[in-house]
C-alpha positions in Angstrom: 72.1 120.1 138.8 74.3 119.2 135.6 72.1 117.5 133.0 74.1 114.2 133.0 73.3 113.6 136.7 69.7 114.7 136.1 69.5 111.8 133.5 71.2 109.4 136.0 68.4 109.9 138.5 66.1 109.6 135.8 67.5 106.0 134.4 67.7 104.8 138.0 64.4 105.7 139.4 62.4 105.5 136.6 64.9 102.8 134.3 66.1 104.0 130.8 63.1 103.6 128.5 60.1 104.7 130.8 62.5 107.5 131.9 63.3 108.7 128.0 59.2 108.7 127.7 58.5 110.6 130.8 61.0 113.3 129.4 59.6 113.3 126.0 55.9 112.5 126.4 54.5 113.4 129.7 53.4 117.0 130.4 54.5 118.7 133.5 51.4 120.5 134.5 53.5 122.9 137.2 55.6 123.3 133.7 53.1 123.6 131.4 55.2 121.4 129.0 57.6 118.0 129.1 60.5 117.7 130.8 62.6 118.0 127.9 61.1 121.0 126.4 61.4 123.1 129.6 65.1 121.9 129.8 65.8 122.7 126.0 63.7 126.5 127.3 66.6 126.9 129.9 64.6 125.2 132.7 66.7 123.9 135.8 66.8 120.2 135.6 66.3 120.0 139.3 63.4 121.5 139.1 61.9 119.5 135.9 63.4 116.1 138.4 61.6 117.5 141.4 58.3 118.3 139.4 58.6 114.2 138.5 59.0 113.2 141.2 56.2 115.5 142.4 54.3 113.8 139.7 55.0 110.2 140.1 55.0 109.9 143.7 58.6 109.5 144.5 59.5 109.0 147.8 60.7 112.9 149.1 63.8 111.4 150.3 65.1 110.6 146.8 64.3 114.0 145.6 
């Protein structure tokens, strides 16, 4: 997944300012860091979106 559609998924499930938090703030535990620091560590963002969604209880047919 290229990282510009990872962050269009991320602004339209989660809207732009709760989604920029989540990236920055919340710790993955299946990560064992945020979304954006496994990204910046080479992390797929599919799997940093499906670990989210994992997370947040996002329907499995938007994954």
């Amino acid at each position: 997944m290229r990282l510009t559609e990872f962050h269009e998924l991320m602004h339209t499930e989660f809207g732009v300012h709760r989604a920029d938090a989540m990236l920055a703030d919340h710790v993955l535990p299946v990560l064992g860091r945020t979304g954006a620091a496994a990204i910046e560590a080479g992390v797929d963002p599919r799997d940093v979106w499906r670990a989210l969604c994992a997370e947040f209880d996002v329907p499995r047919s938007r994954w």
